[in-house]
C-alpha positions in Angstrom: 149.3 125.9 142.4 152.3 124.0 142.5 151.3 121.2 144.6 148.0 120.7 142.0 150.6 120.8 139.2 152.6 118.1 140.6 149.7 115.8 141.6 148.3 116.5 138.4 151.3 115.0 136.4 151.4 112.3 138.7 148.0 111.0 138.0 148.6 111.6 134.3 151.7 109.6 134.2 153.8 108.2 137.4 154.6 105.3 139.2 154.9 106.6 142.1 153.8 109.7 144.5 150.6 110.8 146.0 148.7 111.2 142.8 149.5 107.9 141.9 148.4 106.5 145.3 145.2 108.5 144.5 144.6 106.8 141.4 145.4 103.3 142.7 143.5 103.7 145.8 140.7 105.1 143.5 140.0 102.3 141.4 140.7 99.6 144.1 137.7 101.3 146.0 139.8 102.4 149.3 137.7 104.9 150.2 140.3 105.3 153.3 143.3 105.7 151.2 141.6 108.1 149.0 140.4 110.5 152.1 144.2 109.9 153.6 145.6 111.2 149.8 143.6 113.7 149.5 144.3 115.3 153.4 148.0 115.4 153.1 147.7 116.9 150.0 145.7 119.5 151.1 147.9 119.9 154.6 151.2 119.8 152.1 149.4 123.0 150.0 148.4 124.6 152.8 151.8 124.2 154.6 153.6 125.4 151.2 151.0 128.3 151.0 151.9 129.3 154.8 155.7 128.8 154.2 155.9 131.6 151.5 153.8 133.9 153.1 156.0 134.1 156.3 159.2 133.7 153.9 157.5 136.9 152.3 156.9 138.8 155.0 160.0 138.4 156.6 162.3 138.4 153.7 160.3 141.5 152.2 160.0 144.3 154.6 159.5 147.2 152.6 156.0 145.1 151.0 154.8 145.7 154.5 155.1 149.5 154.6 151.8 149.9 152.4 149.6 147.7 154.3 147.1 149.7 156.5 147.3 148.6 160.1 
């Protein structure tokens, strides 16, 4: 949620960033840059999301010891 946050403020009001690509790209009609914003966002969420969970599962044993195997 984080990474929709941040892209968020940055189309709202930045001068710089992915968001702010995004918009550009958007109203220049790069199709190409748009579809290039829009996958490393996506990879960058995904890549966040992934981080935490191993962060989570090795920082966090004991959250483990409920999960059915």
């Amino acid at each position: 949620m984080a990474v929709i946050g941040a892209v968020f403020g940055e189309l709202v009001g930045a001068r710089a960033g992915l968001g702010y690509l995004l918009t550009r790209a958007m109203a220049q009609f790069q199709t190409e840059r748009v579809i290039a914003a829009i996958f490393l966002l996506s990879l960058m969420g995904v890549g966040l999301f992934a981080i935490v969970a191993v962060s989570e599962r090795l920082l966090l044993p004991w959250r483990r010891a409920g999960e059915p195997e």
